[in-house]
Structure formats: structure tokens, C-alpha cells
C-alpha positions as CSV (number, residue, x, y, z in Angstrom):
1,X,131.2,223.1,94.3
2,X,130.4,221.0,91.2
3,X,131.2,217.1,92.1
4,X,133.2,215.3,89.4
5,X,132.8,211.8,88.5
6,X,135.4,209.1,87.0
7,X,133.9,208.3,83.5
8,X,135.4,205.9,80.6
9,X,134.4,206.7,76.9
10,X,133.6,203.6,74.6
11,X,130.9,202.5,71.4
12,X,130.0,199.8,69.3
13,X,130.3,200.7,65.7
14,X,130.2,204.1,66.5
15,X,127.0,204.1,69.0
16,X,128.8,206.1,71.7
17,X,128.3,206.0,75.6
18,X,129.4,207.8,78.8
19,X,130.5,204.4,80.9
20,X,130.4,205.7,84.7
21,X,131.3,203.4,87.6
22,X,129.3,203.2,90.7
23,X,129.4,199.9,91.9
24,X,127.3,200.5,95.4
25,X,124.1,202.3,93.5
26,X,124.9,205.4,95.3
27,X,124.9,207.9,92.3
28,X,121.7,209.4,91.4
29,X,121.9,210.9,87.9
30,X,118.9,212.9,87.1
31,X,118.0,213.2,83.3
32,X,119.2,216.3,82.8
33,X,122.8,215.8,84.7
34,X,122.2,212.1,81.9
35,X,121.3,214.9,78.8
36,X,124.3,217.3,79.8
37,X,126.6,214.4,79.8
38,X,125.8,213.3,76.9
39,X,125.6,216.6,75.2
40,X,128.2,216.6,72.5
41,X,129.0,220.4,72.6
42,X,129.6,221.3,76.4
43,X,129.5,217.6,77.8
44,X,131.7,214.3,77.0
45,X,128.8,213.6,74.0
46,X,127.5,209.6,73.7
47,X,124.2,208.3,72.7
48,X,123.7,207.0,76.0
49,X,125.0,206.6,79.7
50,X,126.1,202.9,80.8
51,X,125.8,203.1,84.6
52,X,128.2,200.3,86.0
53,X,126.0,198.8,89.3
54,X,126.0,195.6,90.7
55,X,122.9,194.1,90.6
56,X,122.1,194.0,94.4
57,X,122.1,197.8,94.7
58,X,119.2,198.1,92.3
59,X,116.1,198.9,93.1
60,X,113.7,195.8,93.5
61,X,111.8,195.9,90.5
62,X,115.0,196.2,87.8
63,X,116.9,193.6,89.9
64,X,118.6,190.8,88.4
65,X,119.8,188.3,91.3
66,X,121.3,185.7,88.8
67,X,123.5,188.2,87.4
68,X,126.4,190.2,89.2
69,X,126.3,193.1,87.4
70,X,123.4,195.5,85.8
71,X,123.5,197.7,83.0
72,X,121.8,201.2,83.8
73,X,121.2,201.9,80.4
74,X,119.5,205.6,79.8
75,X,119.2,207.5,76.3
76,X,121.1,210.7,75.5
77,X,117.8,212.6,76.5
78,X,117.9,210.8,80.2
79,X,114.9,208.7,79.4
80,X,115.6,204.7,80.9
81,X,115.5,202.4,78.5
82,X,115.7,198.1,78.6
83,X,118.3,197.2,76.7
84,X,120.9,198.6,74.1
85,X,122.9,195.5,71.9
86,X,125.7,197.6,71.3
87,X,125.7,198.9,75.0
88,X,126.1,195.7,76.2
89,X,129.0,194.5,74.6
90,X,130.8,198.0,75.7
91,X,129.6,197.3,79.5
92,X,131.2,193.5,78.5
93,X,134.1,194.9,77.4
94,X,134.5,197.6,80.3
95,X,133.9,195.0,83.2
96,X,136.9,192.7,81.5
97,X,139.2,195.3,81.0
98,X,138.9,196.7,84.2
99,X,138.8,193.3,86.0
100,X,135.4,193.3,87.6
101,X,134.9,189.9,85.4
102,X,136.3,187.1,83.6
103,X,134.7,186.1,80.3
104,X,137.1,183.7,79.5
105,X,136.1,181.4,82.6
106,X,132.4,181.7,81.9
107,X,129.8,183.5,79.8
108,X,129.6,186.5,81.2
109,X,125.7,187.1,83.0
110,X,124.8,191.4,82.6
111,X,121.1,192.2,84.2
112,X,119.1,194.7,82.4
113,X,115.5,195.8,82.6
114,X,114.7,193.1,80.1
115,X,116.3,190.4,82.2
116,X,119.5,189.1,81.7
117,X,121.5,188.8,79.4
118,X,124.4,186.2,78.7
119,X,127.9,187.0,76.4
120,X,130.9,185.3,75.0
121,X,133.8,186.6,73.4
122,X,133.0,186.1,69.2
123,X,135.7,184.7,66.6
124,X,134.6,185.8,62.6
125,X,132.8,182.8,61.2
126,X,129.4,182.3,60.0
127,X,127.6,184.9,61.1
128,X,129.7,186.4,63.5
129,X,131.8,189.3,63.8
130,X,135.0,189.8,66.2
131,X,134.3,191.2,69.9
132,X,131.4,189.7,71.7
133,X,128.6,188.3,71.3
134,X,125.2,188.3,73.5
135,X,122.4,186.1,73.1
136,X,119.4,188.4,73.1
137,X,116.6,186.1,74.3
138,X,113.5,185.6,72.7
139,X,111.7,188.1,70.3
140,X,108.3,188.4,69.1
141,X,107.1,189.4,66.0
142,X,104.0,191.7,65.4
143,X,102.0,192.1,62.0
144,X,99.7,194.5,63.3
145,X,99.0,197.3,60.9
146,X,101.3,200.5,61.2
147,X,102.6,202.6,58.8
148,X,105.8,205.0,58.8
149,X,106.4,208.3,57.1
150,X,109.6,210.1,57.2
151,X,111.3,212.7,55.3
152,X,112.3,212.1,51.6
153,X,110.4,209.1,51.7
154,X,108.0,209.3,48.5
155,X,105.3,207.4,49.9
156,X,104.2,206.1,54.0
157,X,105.3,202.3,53.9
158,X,104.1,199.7,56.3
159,X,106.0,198.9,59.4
160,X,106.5,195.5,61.1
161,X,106.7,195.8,64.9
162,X,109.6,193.4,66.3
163,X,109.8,193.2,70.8
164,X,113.6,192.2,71.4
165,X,112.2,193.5,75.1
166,X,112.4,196.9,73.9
167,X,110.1,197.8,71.1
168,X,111.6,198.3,67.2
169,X,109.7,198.9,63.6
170,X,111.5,197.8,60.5
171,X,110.5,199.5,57.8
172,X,112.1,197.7,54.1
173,X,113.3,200.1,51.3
174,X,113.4,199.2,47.4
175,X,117.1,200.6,47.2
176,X,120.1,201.8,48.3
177,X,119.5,205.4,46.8
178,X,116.2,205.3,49.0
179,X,118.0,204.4,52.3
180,X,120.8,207.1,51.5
181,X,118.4,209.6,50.8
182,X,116.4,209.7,54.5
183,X,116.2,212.3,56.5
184,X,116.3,211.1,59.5
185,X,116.9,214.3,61.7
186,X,113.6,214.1,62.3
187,X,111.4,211.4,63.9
188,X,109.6,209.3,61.8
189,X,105.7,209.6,62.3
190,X,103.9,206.2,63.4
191,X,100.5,205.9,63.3
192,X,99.5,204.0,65.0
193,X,101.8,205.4,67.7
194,X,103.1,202.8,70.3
195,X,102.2,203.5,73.8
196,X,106.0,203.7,74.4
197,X,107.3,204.3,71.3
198,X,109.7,202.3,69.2
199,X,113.2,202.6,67.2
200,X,112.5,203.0,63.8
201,X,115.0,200.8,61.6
202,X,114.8,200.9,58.0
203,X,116.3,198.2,55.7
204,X,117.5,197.4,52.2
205,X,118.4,193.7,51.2
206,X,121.8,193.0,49.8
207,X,122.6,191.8,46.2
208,X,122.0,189.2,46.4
209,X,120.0,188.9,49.6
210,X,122.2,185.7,50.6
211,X,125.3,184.6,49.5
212,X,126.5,180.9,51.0
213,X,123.4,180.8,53.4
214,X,124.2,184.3,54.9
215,X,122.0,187.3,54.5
216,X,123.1,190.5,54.1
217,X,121.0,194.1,54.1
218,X,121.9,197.1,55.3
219,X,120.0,199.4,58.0
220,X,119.5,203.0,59.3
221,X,118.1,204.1,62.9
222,X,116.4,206.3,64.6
223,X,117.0,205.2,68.2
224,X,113.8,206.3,70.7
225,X,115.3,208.9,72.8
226,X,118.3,209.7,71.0
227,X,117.9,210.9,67.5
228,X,120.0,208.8,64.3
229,X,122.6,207.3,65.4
230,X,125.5,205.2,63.5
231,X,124.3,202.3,64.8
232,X,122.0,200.6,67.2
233,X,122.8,196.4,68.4
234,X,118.6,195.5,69.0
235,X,117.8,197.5,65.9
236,X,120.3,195.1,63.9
237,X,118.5,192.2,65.3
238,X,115.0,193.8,64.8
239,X,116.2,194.5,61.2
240,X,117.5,191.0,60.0
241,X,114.4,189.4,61.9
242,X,112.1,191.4,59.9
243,X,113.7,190.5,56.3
244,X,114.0,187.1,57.4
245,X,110.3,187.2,58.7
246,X,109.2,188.4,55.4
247,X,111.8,186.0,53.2
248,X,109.6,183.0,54.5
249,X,110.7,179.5,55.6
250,X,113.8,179.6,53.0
251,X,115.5,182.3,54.3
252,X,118.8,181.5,56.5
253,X,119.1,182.2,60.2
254,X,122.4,183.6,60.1
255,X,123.2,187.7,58.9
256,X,125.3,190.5,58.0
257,X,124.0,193.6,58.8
258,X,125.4,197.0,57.3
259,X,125.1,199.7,59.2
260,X,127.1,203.2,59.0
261,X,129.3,202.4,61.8
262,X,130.5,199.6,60.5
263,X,129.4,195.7,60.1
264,X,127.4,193.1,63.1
265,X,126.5,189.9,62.8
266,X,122.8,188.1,63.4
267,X,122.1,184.4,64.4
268,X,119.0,182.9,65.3
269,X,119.7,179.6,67.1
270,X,116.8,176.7,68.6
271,X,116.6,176.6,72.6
272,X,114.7,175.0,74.9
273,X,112.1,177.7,75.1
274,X,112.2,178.8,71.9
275,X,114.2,181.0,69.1
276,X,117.0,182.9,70.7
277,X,118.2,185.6,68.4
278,X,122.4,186.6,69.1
279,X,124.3,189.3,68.2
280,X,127.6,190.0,67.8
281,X,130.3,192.7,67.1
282,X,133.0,195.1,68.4
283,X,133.0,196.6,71.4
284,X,135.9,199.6,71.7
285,X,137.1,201.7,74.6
286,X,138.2,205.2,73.8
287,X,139.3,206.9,76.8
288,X,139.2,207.8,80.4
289,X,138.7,210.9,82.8
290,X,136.8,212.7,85.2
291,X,133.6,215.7,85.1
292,X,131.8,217.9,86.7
293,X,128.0,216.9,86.9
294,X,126.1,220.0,85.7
């Protein structure tokens, strides 16, 4: 007999995920029991799994001991993967809801396997948009030659590779028409090809590219595992660190970013150790049930 699993439903401007509780660490999702749940036709359908666990029943090389909670993040194909922006603020908005933790009290600490993270609840303002927001970490910047071809792109363009502790390449477009007319239902070709891979973003600036010292572009994704999707939180980032990379030393530290599933916010802000690069955005829970596990 099939055993069924308690599951909520929940995105981020529209990235969808299959949130499933299991505190103690003692569910073992294989990747294809991960693919069929995420199938959209005979499964619940999301472009990922968010596997609630607290920290101290992971395995010793993902574990996070500062933070209470880790986010199990795999792709709709059941490949792992180290972080998702948008899955974050879901898990953020899953643990408050269901009372597992208190963001109002304290920023709330979520382990994945690119460290931990830290969020706070986000108000609109400059450069923010309403939900939560999480403060990324630091991010590196990679000028290395690579160049992208995808359909109904005339020509290959060169690629920038941006490391938000997964790895992204931000391709920029001349125009809206270019961006609209992509066919991203099937991968982008790298060459070089990463040894892991990469998201592919690719990004138009807004006119004009800043308005009151906020930038604005807008930006579609193919996410590493998972196909296009509506919209992808670390590929936001990766996409308004690449236009601001290539803007030079004017260009603001706070953005919009456009994506089809709506609108999420950018800021890079000074630390101790160096530029921290935040995101926030919505975070939406859709519904609850139970299913079988293929």
C-alpha cells in the first residue's frame, strides 16, 4: 500500500513548490518519488520540493548548527540544489504560519547547502517589495569568457557568470521584443559548459534604466534542473548584479526586477565582510493535503 504524505502548496511569484513537513529527517524522497511530485499532470506539480527538517537531522556535511531549521531544497527533476530565493521566503512563510517560528521576535535563521541564511518580514520602500526579505550573503562576480545561444536568439551573446552559492549566467538583451521572443523550452547551450551547470537569466534594462536611484530591467529564466520557470529569487539577484556590474561605479545598489510572475526587489548593502546582496518579495501559500508517494 502506497504511503501518503501531508504536503502544503505555496510559490513566490509564481515559482511553485511541494512544501512537505518532516521535522525528524526521517523521510527519504528519492528523485523520482521528488520528479513525480512535482509532475504537473499526475502529481501536485511545483518547480521544486521544500523539505521542512530541522537542522540537527541532517546529514553532517549540509548541517547548519546556527540555524533551527534547513531547507531541503531539490529541483522538479529530483536533482539537490543550494539555494532557491523564492523557496526561501515560501519555507519563511510556511514555518510562521504554521508556528514553528517567530519572525517578528527575531530574524528568522534558515540553513541551506550554501549556509545560512537570515530573513525579515519587508515593508514596500526603496527597493523592497512586501513579504520577506533574505539577505543572500556574498556573491562573486566572474568575467571569464562564455557565451550563450538559445532559440530565436539571432546571434550567441556573451554571458557573465555570477556565484550567489549556486551558479547563474546573465545574459543582457537589446530589447523587450528580444526577451519576449526566446524560446526557452529548450536549454540554452554554454560553452564553455560549467562543471555543474548554471541558471541561465537573461535581461533587458528598463527605460530608463533608473528612475530616483532605482534600477529597473526585467528578466527570464531557465532554472538548472527545472526548465523556464515564472520566476527564480537568485536569478533576480544574479540578473540586477550583472546590469549593475556592467553599469559601472554610477549605477545604484538598490532594484526592481520584472519578471513574469510578478515584481522583487534587489539591494546590495556594505557588511563587515563584504557586499551582501538582499532580496525581497512575496511569499504565498496556496493550499494543503495529503499523497500518495509514487
Amino acid at each position: 500500500m502506497a504511503r501518503s504524505i501531508a504536503f502544503t502548496k505555496g510559490h513566490g511569484t509564481g515559482n511553485d513548490f511541494v512544501i512537505v513537513p518532516d521535522a525528524d529527517g526521517t523521510l527519504d524522497l528519492s528523485d523520482d518519488q521528488v520528479a513525480a511530485l512535482c509532475d504537473r499532470r499526475f502529481g501536485v506539480g511545483g518547480d521544486g520540493i521544500l523539505r521542512v527538517v530541522r537542522s540537527s537531522a541532517i546529514a553532517e556535511g549540509d548541517a547548519t548548527p546556527d540555524a533551527e531549521w534547513f531547507m531541503d531544497y531539490r529541483n522538479a527533476d529530483g536533482s539537490a540544489a543550494e539555494m532557491c530565493g523564492n523557496g526561501i521566503r515560501v519555507y519563511a512563510k510556511y514555518l510562521v504560519e504554521a508556528g514553528l517560528a517567530d519572525i517578528d521576535a527575531a530574524p528568522l535563521r534558515i540553513g541551506t547547502r550554501a549556509g545560512t541564511k537570515t530573513l525579515t518580514r519587508s515593508e514596500p520602500g526603496l527597493g523592497a517589495t512586501p513579504g520577506f526579505e533574505v539577505d543572500l550573503g556574498l556573491f562573486a562576480i566572474d568575467e571569464s569568457d562564455i557565451v550563450v545561444r538559445a532559440r530565436n536568439l539571432d546571434v550567441p551573446r556573451p554571458g557573465v557568470s555570477i556565484d550567489l552559492g549556486n551558479p547563474h549566467v546573465v545574459v543582457a538583451l537589446g530589447a523587450d521584443a528580444e526577451l519576449d521572443a526566446l524560446d526557452l523550452t529548450v536549454r540554452p547551450q554554454l560553452h564553455p559548459e560549467p562543471r555543474h551547470g548554471a541558471n541561465i537569466e537573461f535581461v533587458v534594462p528598463g527605460d530608463p534604466l533608473v528612475r530616483d536611484g532605482v534600477g529597473a530591467i526585467r528578466m527570464r529564466v531557465f532554472e538548472r534542473g527545472v526548465g523556464e520557470t515564472l520566476s527564480c529569487g537568485t536569478g533576480v539577484a544574479a540578473s540586477a548584479l550583472a546590469v549593475r556590474h556592467w553599469a559601472g561605479a554610477a549605477a545604484p545598489d538598490v532594484w526592481t526586477v520584472e519578471v513574469p510572475g510578478g515584481t522583487l526587489g534587489v539591494r546590495v548593502v556594505e557588511e563587515r565582510d563584504g557586499s551582501h546582496v538582499l532580496l525581497s518579495g512575496p511569499a504565498t501559500l496556496v493550499y494543503s493535503g495529503e499523497v500518495a508517494l509514487a
